[in-house]
N, C-alpha and C positions, 0 to 999 in steps of 0.2 A: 477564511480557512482555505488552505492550499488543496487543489482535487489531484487524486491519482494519477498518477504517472502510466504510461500504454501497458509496461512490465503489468504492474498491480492490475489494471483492470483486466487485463488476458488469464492471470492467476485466480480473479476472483470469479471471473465467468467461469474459470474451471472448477472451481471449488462450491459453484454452486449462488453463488451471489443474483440474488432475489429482490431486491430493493428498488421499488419504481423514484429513478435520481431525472434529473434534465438537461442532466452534462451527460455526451458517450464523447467516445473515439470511434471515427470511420473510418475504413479504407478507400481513397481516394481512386479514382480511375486511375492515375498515375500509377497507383502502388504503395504511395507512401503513407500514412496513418496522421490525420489533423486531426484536433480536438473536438471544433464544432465548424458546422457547416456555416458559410458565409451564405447573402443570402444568393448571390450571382453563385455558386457552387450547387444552391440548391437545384436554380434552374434549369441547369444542365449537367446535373449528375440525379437523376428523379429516383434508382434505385439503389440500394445499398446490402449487399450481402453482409459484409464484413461491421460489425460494430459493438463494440463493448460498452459497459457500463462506467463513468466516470464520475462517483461520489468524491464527497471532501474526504479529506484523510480521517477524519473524524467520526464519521460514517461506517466509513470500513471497517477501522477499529472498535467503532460499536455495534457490527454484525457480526464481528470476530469473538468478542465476548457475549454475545448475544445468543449466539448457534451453538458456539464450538467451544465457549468458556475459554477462549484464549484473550488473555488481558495481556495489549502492549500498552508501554509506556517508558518515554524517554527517562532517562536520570540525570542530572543536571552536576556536570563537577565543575572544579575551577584548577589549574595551576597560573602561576606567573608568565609560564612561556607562551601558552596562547588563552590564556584568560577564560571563561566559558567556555565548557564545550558539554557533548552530549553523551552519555551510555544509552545502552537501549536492552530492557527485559522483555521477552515473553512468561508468563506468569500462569498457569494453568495447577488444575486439583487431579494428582492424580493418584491408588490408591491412599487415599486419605491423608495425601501431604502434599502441600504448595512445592513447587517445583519453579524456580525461577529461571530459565535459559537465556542467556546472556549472549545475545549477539555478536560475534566474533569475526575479526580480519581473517584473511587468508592465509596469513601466519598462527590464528588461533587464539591469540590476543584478543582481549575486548574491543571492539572497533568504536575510535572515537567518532564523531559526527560535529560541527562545526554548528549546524543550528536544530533549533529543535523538529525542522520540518523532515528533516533529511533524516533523524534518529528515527521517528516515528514512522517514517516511508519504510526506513529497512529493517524497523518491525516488525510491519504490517505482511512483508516481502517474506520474510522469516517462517511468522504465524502460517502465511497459507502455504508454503512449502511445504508444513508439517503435518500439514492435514493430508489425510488418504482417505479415497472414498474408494 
């Protein structure tokens, strides 16, 4: 299973995300953000301010519904012109009716997604937007 992308894990440290994983993202002396340390990185970078959390997307998704009852999950369509492709709901109970929201282009449209990882990422992206603490 695919792990977070830097966006999601900066979202989910903000939102509270808890979960002792073995994947982070550092920030590099350079400035720029790797996934995991090599180990010649280790040697000569010993401290680390900057570092988030880096779960599978699966993970995420099941702190999401876990904490905050938000269920994502991709929807699978088909047309001829590009064969598979992907929708993506956030799913949550709120006065006493399921509430599906439907992730949306920039235009406002359903936003398709080409595989299932990429639907669930923008999800997952969605879900913790929504959340206010």
């Amino acid at each position: 299973m695919e792990h977070v992308n830097k966006e999601i894990a900066v979202l989910l440290k903000e939102k509270g995300f808890d979960v002792l994983v073995r994947g982070y993202w550092f920030k590099h002396i350079t400035g720029r953000f790797i996934e995991d340390w090599s180990e010649e990185e280790q040697d000569h970078n010993i401290s680390c301010a900057e570092h988030y959390s880096r779960p599978t997307l699966a993970l995420a998704a099941d702190w999401l519904r876990e904490k905050h009852g938000l269920h994502v999950h991709p929807i699978v369509t088909y047309n001829v012109a590009n064969g598979i492709t992907y929708l993506c709901n956030v799913v949550y109970v709120k006065n006493d009716q399921l509430i599906a929201d439907m992730v949306n282009d920039e235009n406002g449209f359903p936003a398709n997604f080409m595989t299932h990882n990429e639907a669930l990422s923008a999800a997952i992206t969605h879900a913790l937007k929504s959340i206010t603490i």
